[in-house]
Structure formats: structure tokens, C-alpha cells
C-alpha positions in Angstrom: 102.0 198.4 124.0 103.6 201.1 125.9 105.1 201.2 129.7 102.8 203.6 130.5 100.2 200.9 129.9 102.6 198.3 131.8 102.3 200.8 134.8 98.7 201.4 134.1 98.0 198.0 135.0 100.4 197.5 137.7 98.3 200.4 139.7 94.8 199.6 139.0 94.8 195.7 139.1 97.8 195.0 141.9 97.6 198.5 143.8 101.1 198.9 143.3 102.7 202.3 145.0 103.5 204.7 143.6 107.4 204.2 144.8 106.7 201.2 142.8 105.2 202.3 139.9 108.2 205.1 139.4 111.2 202.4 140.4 109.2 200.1 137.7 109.4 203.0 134.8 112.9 203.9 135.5 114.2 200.5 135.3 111.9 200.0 132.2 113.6 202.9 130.9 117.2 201.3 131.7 116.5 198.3 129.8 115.1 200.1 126.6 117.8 202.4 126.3 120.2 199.4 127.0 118.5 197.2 124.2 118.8 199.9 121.2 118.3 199.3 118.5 116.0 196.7 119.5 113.0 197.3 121.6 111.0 195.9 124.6 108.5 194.5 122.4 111.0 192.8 119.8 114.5 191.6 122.0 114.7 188.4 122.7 116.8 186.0 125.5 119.7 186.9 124.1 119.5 190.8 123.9 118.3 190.5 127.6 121.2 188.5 128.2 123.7 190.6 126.7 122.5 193.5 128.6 122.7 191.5 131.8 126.4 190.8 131.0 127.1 194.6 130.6 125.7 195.9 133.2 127.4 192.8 135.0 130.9 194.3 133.3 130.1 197.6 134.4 130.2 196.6 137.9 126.1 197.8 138.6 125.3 196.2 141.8 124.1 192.4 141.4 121.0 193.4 144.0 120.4 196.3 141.7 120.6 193.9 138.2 118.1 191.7 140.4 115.2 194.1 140.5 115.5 195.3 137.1 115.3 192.2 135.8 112.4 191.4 137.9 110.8 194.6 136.0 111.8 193.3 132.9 109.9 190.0 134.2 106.9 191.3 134.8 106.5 193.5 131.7 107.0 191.1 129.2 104.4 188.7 131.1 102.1 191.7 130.6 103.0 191.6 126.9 102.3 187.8 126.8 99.3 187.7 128.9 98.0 190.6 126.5 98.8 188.9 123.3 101.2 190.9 122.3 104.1 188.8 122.3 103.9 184.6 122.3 106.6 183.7 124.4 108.3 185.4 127.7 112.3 186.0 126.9 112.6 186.8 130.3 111.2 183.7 132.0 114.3 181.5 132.5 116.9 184.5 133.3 118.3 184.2 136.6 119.0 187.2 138.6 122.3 188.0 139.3 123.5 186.5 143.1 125.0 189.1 145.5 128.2 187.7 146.7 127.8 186.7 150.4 129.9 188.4 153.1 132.5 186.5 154.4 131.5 185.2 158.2 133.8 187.1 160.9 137.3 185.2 161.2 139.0 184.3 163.7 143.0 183.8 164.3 144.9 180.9 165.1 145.5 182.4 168.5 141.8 183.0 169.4 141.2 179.3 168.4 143.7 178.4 170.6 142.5 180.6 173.2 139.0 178.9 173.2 140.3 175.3 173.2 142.9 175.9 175.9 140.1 177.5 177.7 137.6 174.3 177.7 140.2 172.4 178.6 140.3 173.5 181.5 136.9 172.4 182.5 137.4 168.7 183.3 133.7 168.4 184.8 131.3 166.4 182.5 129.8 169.4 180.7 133.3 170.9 180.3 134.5 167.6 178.6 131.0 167.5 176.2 132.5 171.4 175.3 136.1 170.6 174.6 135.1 167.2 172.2 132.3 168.8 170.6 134.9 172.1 169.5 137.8 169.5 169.2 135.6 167.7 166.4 134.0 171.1 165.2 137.3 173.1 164.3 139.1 169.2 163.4 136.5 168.8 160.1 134.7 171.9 159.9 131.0 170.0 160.4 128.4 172.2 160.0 126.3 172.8 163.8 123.8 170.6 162.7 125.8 168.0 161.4 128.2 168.0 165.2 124.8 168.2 167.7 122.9 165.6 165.4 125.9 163.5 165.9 124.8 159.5 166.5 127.2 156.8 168.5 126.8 155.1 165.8 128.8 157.1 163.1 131.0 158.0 165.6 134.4 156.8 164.7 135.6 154.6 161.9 139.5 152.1 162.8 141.4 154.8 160.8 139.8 157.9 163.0 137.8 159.2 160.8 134.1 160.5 161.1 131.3 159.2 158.2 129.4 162.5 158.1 125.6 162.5 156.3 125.5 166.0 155.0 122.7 167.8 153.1 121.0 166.4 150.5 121.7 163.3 151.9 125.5 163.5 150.7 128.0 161.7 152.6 131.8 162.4 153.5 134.8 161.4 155.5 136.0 163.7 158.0 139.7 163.1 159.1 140.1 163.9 163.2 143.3 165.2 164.5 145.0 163.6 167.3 143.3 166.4 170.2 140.2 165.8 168.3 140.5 162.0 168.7 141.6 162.0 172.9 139.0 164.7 173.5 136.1 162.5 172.0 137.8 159.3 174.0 137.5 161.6 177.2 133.7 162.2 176.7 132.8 158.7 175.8 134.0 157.3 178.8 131.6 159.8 180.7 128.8 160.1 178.2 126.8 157.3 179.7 126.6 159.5 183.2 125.0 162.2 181.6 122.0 160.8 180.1 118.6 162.0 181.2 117.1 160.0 184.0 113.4 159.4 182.7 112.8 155.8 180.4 111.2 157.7 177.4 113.8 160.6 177.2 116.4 157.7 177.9 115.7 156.3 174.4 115.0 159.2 173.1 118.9 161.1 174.1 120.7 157.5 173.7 121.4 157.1 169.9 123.4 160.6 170.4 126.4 161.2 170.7 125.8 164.3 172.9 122.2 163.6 174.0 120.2 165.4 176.4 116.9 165.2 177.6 115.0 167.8 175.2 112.4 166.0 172.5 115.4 166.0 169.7 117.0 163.5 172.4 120.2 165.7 171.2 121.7 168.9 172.4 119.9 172.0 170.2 122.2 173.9 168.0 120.7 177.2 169.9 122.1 175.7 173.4 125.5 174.8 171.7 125.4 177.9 170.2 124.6 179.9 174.0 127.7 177.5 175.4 130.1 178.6 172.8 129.8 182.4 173.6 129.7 181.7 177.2 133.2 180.0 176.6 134.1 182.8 174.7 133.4 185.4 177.3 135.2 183.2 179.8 138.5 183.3 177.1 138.2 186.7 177.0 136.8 186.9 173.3 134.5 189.3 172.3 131.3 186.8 172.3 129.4 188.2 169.5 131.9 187.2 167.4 132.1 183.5 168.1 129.7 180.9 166.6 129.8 177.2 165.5 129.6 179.0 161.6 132.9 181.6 162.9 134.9 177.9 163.6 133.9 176.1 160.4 134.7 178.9 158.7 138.6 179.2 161.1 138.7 175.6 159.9 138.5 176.3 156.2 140.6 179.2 156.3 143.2 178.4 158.4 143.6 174.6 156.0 143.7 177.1 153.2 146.5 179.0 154.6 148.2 176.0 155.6 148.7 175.1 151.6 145.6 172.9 151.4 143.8 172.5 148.0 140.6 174.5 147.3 138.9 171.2 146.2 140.0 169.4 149.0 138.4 171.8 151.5 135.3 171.7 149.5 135.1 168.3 150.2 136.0 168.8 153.7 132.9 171.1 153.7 130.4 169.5 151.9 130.0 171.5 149.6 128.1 170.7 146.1 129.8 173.3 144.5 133.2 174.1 144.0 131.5 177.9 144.0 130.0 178.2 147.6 133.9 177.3 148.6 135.2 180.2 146.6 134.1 182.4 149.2 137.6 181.8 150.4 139.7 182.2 147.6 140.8 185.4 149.1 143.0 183.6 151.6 144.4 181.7 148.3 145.1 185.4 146.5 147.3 186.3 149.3 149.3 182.9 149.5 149.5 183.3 146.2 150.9 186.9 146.1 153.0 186.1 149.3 154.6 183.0 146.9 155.6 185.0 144.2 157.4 187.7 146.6 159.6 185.1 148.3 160.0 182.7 145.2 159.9 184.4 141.9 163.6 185.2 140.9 162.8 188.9 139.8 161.7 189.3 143.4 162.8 191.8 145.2 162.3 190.5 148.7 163.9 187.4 147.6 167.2 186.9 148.8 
């Protein structure tokens, strides 16, 4: 059965536009001259497959491999729901990912910058601020993870934080020494700022930065608000500081430091070693800046 027919359909029985309809045939007509010798009507996983990976070799955009494949989808469903094929070769394909932009970095100075500035604040919300970024840029949590943080889980004898990530996953989270007297400092005030009313009492107490809202736990939008505030007040550019911006300095600066991809996928809680290849940039240059000083055809080498 031709395209045409395909289209046919597509118009009269799901109103597609005729945008549609046109992007539909030209991507159709991608994939047939892609398959020659074979056909629409006669390739199977593997020819799709195979045309996948080229178009993947020839650099085509992955966003761009997406929605023909998602033509390619829907046309041999037509075939099978017509008869005219008995299985679908397209059904299990998976369409290619984009890669994700990096999140907006920030330098070791800035971080610096943003502690230094909290620190300053010695009232009670200032010292919430400084222990909840001390522990943020310390293990790289994710926001949810640091405001959903219980008194409980707090802190193990050898200063470490047991961390219950998604999917239920657990991990160990290491504090540094600023991280560990900046938590120390809020504890011994935390009990001051607990909301005043029985019910929101025992709803905020379990937390280790409670508040009087119905989580019982500061939100991640407030944190979020208190960070650029901070930032504005250390004379950073606000939109470009958020709890994701720090975990994200956290991974990158380790990485630059000479820590182990692995490790900081750990760190993160990450499932798969792929999410934290996002960063593998920072290892390229470390990498490229090792052989310059330490290869002994280098020229920079002394």
C-alpha cells in the first residue's frame, strides 16, 4: 500500500494538517530512499536499524531522527492494522535522545563568593542558608533530597550523610569539615525556629529544616527564591544561581580536582554511568592539559 494511502488516512480519520501531512511524506520519502533496495513494505528491524545508525553517523540531528522515526511508526502500524504486513519492525525502536545542555557553571570563586556571603549572616535564617549550601555544594544532593532532609538521617559517627535518593536508592554522602561546623551551628538553633502551632509542630519537627508549610519542610521553590536572593546580595548575576547550578559546581569542580567519573556518579546518584557523562568534558580537558605537561614529546614540557 502506497504513502499516499498512509497520508490518505492520516487526513480523513485523524484530521491531520496539512503541515503534517507534507512533514509525514517527506520523512516517508527519507526512509525509502534510505532503505534501497528494500522497501517500506518489506525491511525489517534491522534495515530500520541500520538506517537509524547512518543517519546517527552522519551527524542528522537526534530531535530530527526522533520524528522520522515516529513517521516510520505510524506507517507501518497502518500496514499492520490493514493486513498488510503481520508484525510492526518499528514498534520497539527507540528514538534517538538529544543530548541535554549542560546546566550554567559556576567557578570556584563564585562558590566562594556565595558561601563567604551567608556567612556572614549569623541570624537564625542566615545560619539555616549557610548549612543548607555547606551540605548542598559538600555532596552535591539533589534540592529535593537537602529540603526533605530528616534529623534522623542527619549525621552518621564518621560525618557522613545516609541519603534516600530516587527510586528508593540509597548512598553515603561524605561532608567536609565547613559542611560539618555549619550543620553543628544550625542544630544548636534549629529547635528556636520551629513553628509555634501543636499540629504544624509535629508536622515541621522530623525535619531537619522545618517550617510551618503542610510539607512541615522548607519548599524547594522558597530555597530556591533564598538562593538568588543570596546571590544578588554576592553580587552574582541571580538568574544564574540555582540548587541544580551547585550540584552541578559540585560535580564539576570534584571532576577537575582528579576525582573518578564513577565515583562522582555515585556521589550523584546516578543509575547510570550515562546521565554522569554529561561531564566528561571537564575530563577531555584534564585529559588534554595531562598530556601537555607530562608526555615527553611535549612541547610545553620542560
Amino acid at each position: 500500500m502506497s504513502v499516499e494511502s498512509f497520508l490518505e488516512m492520516m487526513s480523513a480519520e485523524r484530521g491531520a494538517a496539512e503541515n503534517t501531512l507534507s512533514a509525514y511524506g517527506r520523512d516517508l520519502n527519507d526512509w525509502s530512499a534510505a532503505l534501497k533496495p528494500r522497501t517500506l513494505m518489506n525491511a525489517s528491524t534491522g534495515h530500520l536499524e541500520g538506517v537509524l545508525a547512518g543517519w546517527a553517523a552522519s551527524e542528522l540531528g537526534a530531535s530530527t531522527a526522533a520524528r522520522k522515526l515516529s513517521a516510520m511508526k505510524q506507517y507501518c502500524l497502518f500496514l499492520q492494522t490493514e493486513g498488510l504486513r503481520t508484525d510492526n519492525p518499528a514498534h520497539r525502536l527507540r528514538a534517538p535522545k538529544a543530548a541535554k545542555p549542560l546546566p550554567k557553571g559556576m567557578s570556584q570563586d563564585e562558590v566562594d563568593t556565595l558561601l563567604d556571603t551567608a556567612a556572614s549572616d549569623t541570624s537564625p535564617k542566615g545560619l539555616r542558608m549557610i548549612a543548607m549550601l555547606e551540605i548542598l555544594y559538600a555532596g552535591g544532593l539533589r534540592v529535593s533530597e537537602l529540603v526533605g532532609l530528616r534529623t534522623a538521617q542527619t549525621l552518621r559517627r564518621d560525618g557522613c550523610l545516609m541519603i534516600k535518593g530516587k527510586g528508593g536508592r540509597e548512598r553515603l554522602i561524605p561532608l567536609t569539615p565547613p559542611a560539618l561546623d555549619a550543620l553543628q551551628a544550625w542544630q544548636t538553633i534549629r529547635e528556636q525556629t520551629l513553628p509555634k502551632t501543636d499540629a504544624s509542630v509535629a508536622r515541621a519537627k522530623p525535619f531537619l529544616f522545618p517550617s510551618g508549610g503542610k510539607l512541615g519542610h522548607l519548599t524547594r521553590e522558597r530555597f530556591a527564591q533564598l538562593l538568588k536572593d543570596l546571590a544578588r546580595d554576592a553580587g552574582l548575576q541571580p538568574a544564574r544561581i540555582s540548587p541544580h547550578v551547585l550540584r552541578h559546581a559540585f560535580a564539576t569542580h570534584l571532576l577537575e580536582g582528579g576525582a573518578d567519573l564513577r565515583a562522582v556518579q555515585t556521589l550523584l546518584g546516578h543509575a547510570d554511568i550515562s546521565t554522569t557523562q554529561i561531564y566528561t568534558h571537564v575530563l577531555d580537558a584534564r585529559l588534554k592539559a595531562l598530556v601537555a605537561t607530562a608526555h615527553p614529546l611535549s612541547e610545553t614540557k620542560s
